[in-house]
C-alpha positions as CSV (number, residue, x, y, z in Angstrom):
1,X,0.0,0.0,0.0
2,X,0.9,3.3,-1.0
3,X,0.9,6.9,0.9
4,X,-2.0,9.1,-0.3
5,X,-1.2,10.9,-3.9
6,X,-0.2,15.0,-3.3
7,X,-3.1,17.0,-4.8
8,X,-0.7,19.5,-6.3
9,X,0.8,19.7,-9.4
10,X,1.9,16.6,-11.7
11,X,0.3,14.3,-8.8
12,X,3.3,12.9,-7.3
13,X,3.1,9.8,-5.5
14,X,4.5,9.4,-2.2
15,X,6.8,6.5,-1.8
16,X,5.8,3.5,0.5
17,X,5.1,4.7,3.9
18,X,5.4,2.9,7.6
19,X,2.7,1.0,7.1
20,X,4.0,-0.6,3.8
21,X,7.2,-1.5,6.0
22,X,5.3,-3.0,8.3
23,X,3.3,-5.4,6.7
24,X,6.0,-6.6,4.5
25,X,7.9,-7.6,7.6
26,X,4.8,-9.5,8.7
27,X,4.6,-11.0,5.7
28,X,7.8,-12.4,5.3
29,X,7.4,-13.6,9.2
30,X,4.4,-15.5,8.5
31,X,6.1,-16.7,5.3
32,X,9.1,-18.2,7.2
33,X,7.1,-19.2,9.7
34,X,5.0,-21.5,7.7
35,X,7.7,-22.8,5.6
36,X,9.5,-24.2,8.9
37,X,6.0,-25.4,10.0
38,X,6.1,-27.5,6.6
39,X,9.3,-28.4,6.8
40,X,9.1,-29.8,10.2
41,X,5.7,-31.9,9.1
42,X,8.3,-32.8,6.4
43,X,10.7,-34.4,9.2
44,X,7.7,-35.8,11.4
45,X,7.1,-38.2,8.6
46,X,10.6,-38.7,7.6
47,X,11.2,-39.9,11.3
48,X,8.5,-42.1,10.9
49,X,10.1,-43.5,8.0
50,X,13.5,-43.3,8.9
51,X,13.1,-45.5,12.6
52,X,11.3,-48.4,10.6
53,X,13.3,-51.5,11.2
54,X,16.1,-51.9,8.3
55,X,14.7,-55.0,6.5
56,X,11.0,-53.0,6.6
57,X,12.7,-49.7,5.2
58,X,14.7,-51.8,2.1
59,X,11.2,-53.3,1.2
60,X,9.5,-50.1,1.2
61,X,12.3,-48.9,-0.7
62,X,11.2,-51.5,-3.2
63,X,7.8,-50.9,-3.3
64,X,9.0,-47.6,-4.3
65,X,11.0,-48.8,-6.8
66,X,8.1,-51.1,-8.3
67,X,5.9,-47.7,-9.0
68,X,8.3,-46.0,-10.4
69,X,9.0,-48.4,-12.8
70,X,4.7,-49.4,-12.9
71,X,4.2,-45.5,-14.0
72,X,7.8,-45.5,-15.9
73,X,8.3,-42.2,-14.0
74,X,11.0,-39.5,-14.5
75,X,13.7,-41.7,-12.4
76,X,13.1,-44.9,-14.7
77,X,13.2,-42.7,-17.6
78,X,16.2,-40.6,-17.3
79,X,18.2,-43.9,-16.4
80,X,17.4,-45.1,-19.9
81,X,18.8,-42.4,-21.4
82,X,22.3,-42.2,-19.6
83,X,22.2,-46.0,-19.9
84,X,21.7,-45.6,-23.8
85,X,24.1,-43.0,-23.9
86,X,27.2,-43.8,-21.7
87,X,26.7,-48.0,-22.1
88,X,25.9,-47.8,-26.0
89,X,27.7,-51.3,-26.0
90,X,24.4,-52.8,-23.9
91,X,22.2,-55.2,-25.5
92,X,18.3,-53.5,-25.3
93,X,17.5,-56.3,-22.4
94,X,20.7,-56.1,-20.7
95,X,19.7,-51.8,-20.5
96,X,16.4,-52.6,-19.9
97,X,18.0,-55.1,-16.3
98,X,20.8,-52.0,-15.4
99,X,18.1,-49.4,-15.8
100,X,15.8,-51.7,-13.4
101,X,18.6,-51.9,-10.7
102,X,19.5,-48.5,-10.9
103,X,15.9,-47.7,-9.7
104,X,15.7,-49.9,-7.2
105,X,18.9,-49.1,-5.9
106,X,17.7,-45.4,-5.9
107,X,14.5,-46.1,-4.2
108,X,16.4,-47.8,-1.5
109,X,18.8,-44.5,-1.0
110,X,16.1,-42.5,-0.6
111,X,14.7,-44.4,2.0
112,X,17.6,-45.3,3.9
113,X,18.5,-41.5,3.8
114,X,15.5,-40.8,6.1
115,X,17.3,-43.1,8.4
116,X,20.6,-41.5,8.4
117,X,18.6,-37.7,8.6
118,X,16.8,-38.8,11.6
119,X,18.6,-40.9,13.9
120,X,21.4,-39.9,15.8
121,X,24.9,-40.1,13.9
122,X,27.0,-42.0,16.4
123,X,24.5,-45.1,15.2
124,X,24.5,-44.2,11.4
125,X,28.1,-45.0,11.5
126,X,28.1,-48.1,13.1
127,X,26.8,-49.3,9.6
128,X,30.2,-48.8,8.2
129,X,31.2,-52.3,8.1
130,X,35.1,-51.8,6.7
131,X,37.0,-48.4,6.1
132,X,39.7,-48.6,3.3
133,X,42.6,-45.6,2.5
134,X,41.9,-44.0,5.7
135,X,45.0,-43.5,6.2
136,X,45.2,-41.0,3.3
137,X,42.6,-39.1,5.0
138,X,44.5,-39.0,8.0
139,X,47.9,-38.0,6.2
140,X,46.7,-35.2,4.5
141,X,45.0,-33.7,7.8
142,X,48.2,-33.8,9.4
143,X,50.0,-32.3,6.5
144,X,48.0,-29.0,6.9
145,X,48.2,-27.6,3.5
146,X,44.1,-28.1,3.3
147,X,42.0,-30.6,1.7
148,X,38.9,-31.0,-0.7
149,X,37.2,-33.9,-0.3
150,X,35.6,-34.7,-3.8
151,X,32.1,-37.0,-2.9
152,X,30.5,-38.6,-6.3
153,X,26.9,-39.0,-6.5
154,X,27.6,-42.8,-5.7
155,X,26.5,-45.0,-2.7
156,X,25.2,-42.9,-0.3
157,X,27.0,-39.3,0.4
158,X,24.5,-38.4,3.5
159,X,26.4,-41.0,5.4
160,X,29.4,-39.7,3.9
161,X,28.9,-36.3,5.3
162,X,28.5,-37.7,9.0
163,X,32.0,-39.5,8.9
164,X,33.5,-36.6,7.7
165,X,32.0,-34.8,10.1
166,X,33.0,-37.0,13.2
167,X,37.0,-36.1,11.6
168,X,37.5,-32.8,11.2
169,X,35.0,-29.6,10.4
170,X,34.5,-29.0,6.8
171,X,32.8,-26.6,4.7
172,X,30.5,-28.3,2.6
173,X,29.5,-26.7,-1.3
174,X,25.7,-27.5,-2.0
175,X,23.4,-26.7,-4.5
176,X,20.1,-25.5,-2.4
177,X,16.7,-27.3,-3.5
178,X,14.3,-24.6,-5.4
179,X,11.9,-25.2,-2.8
180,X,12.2,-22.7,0.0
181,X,10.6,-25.7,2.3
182,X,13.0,-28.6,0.7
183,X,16.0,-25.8,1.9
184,X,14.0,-25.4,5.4
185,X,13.6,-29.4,5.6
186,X,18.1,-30.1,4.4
187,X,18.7,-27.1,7.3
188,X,16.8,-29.0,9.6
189,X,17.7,-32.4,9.6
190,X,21.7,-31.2,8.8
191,X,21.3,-29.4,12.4
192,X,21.9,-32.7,14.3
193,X,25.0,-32.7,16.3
194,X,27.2,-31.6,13.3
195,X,26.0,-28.4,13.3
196,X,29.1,-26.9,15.1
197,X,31.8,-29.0,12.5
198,X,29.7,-28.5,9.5
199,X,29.3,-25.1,7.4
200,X,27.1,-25.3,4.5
201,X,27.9,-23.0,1.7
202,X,25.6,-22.8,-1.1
203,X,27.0,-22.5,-4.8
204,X,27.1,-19.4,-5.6
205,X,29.3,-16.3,-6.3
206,X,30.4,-15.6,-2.8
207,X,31.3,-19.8,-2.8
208,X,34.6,-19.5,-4.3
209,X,36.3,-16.8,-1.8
210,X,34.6,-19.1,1.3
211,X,36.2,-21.7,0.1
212,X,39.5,-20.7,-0.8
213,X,39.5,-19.2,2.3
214,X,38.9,-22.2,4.1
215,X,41.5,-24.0,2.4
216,X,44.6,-21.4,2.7
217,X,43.5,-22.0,6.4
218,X,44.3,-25.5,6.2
219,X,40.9,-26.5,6.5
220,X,38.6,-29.5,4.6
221,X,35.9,-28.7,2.1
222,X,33.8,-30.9,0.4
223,X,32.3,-30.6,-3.1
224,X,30.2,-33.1,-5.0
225,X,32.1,-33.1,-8.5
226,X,29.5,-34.5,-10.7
227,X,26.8,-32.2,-10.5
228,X,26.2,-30.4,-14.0
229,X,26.9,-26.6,-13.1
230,X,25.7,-23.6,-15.2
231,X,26.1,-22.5,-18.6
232,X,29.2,-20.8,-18.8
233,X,30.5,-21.6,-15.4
234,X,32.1,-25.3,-16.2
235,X,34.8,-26.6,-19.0
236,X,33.3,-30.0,-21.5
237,X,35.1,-32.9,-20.6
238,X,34.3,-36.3,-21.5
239,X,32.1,-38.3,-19.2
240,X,31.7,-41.9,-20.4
241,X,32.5,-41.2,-23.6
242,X,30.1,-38.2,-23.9
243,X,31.0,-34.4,-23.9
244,X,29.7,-33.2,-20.4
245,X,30.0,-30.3,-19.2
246,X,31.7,-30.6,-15.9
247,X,32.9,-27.7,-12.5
248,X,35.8,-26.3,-13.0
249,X,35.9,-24.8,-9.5
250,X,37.6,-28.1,-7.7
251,X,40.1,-28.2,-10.5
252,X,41.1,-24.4,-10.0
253,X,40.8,-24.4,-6.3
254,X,43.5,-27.6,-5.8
255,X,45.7,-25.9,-8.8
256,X,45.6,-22.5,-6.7
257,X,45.9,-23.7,-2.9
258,X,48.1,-26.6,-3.4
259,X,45.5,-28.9,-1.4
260,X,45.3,-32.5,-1.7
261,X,41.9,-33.9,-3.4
262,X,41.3,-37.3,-2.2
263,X,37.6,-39.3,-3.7
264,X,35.2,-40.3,-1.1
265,X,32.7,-42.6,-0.8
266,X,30.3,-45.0,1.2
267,X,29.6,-47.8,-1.0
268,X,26.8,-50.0,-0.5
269,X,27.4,-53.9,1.1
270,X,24.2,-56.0,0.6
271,X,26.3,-59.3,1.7
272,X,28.3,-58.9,5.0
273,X,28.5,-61.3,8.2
274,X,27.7,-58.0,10.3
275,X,24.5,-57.5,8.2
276,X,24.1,-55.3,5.4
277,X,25.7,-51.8,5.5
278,X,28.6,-49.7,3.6
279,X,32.1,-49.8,2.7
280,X,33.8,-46.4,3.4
281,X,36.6,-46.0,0.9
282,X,39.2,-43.0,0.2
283,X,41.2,-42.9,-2.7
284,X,44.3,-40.3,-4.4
285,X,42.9,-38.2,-7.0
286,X,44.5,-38.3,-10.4
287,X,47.5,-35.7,-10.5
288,X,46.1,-33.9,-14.1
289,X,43.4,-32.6,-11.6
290,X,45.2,-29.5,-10.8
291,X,46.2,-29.2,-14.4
292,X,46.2,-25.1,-15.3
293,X,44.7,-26.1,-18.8
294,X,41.0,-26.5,-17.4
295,X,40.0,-29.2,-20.3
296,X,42.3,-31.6,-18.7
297,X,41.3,-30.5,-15.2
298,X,38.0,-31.8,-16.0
299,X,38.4,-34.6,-17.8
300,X,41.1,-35.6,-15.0
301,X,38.0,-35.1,-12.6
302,X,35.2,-37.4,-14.7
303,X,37.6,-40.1,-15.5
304,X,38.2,-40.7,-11.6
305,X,34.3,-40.7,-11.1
306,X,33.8,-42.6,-14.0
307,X,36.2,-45.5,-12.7
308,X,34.3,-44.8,-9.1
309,X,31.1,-45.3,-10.8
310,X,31.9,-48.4,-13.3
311,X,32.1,-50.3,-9.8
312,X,29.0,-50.4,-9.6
313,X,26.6,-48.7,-12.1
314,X,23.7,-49.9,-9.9
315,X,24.9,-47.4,-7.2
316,X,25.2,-44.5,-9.1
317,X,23.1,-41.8,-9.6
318,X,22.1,-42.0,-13.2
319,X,18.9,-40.6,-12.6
320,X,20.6,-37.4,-12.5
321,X,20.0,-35.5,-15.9
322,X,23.6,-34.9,-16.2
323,X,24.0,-34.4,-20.5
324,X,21.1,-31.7,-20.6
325,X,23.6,-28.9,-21.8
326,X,25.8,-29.8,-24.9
327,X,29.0,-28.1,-26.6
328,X,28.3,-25.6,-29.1
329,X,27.9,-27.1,-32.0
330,X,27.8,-30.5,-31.4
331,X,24.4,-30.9,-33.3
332,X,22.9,-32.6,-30.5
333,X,20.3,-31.5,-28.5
334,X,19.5,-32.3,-24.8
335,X,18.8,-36.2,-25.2
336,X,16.1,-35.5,-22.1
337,X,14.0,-33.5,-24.1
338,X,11.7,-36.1,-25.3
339,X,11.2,-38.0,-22.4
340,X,10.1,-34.5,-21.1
341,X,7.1,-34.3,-23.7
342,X,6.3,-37.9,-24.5
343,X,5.4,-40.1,-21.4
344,X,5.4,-43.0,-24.3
């Protein structure tokens, strides 16, 4: 609301008044107030979900899974495209089996990810059942020079975070959900007792200096390296045999700081005398990926997630759209788009 229009000359309108101030900041108030209300009815149900018995949560998981694939919904779909275009060597029915365990695997991570969001951490880990290159971890700590922790899209990075978290504090580079409620709900169940160690920092422009920061400290940051960034802000590198376009932020940040980058990840054990649970493994990252030329930063940086994900294809995140942006002219256009208009 408005103040009232001057009755002189050329009717000049008064600027917003008091009032106007006013009920904005009521606005917004009752605007973040509902959003946390949703986002902790978001966590009610997640805790519901997440203190089910282990064997229940996996079969929910795969009814899930089964619906998905019933309705052949946007997870089963985009699966079949990566499949078709980074396993081009697949027979149709040996696609058709990947792209079927690749959603049932998926269904399962999001389940068990309510678990690990709603139960205390100290438990969480006890479902690390063997911890391989630790050691590197360790080394580079002590070293002091910094350290970027590169995390994949593989296994299950939530439970990733908490080990990381139980080691040193970190500053950890997300990419916040469009929803204002889905950021409220990540806020919320990321305030556990890793609040104090853990510093979320959301990609974007002020990112880089946080970072950097962080590192010339000495400090650990973690990024997830295979998230598509955008237009503009990434270097093509080949990804499976397909131009992606890929960050070129971790490459710069090790070439600039001198910090280690060691790969991460908790890899899923179905088969284990302890009972399923993960496999928490550290590995060197290739040395071309603090190569100045950015090209061979990048494809440094996809050929180590490539050999990460080629473990286990099943446990990857290939229903992550990750081709949708392609070189210029490459005479392709974004292989998602017609999974996006015809629901076949």
């Amino acid at each position: 609301m408005y103040g009232l229009q001057h009755a002189g000359y050329g009717g000049v309108r008064a600027g917003p008044g008091p009032g106007d101030a006013t009920a904005a900041a009521v606005a917004a108030a009752t605007l973040a107030g509902m959003t946390q209300f949703a986002a902790r009815v978001l966590y009610f149900f997640a805790s519901l979900i997440g203190r089910l018995p282990g064997a229940w949560q996996r079969r929910l998981g795969d009814a899930v899974a089964t619906a998905w694939q019933r309705r052949d919904g946007r997870e089963a779909r985009v699966a079949r495209v990566n499949l078709r275009l980074a396993y081009p060597e697949l027979l149709p029915a040996e696609r058709e089996q990947w792209q079927q365990a690749i959603v049932r695997t998926t269904a399962r991570q999001a389940v068990e990810t309510l678990r690990l969001w709603t139960r205390p951490h100290a438990e969480n880990l006890n479902l690390l059942r063997e911890q391989h290159g630790t050691e590197l971890f360790d080394a580079a700590l002590a070293a002091g020079k910094g350290l970027i922790v590169a995390a994949p899209h593989y296994g299950n990075w939530e439970l990733l975070n908490q080990w990381l978290a139980a080691r040193t504090p970190l500053a950890i580079l997300y990419k916040p959900p469009e929803s204002p409620v889905g950021e409220a709900f990540l806020n919320l169940v990321r305030a556990d007792t890793d609040a104090g160690r853990v510093t979320q920092v959301r990609a974007e422009g002020a990112a880089v200096r946080q970072l950097w920061k962080r590192l010339n400290a000495g400090g650990v940051v973690g990024i997830l390296p295979d998230q598509q960034p955008k237009a503009g802000d990434g270097e093509f590198a080949p990804f499976f045999g397909v131009e992606a376009l890929t960050m070129t932020l971790l490459g710069r940040l090790a070439e600039r700081t001198g910090a280690p980058v060691l790969f991460c990840y908790c890899e899923r054990i179905d088969q284990h005398p302890d009972g399923p649970g993960f496999a928490l493994r550290v590995e060197a990252a290739p040395p071309g990926i603090a190569d100045p030329d950015p090209r061979r930063a990048c494809a440094a940086l996809n050929q180590a997630v490539e050999r990460i994900a080629r473990r286990d294809p099943a446990q990857y995140q290939w229903t992550y759209k990750r081709y949708t942006l392609r070189p210029s002219g490459d005479g392709r256009d974004n292989p998602y788009r017609a999974i996006e208009t015809d629901r076949h």
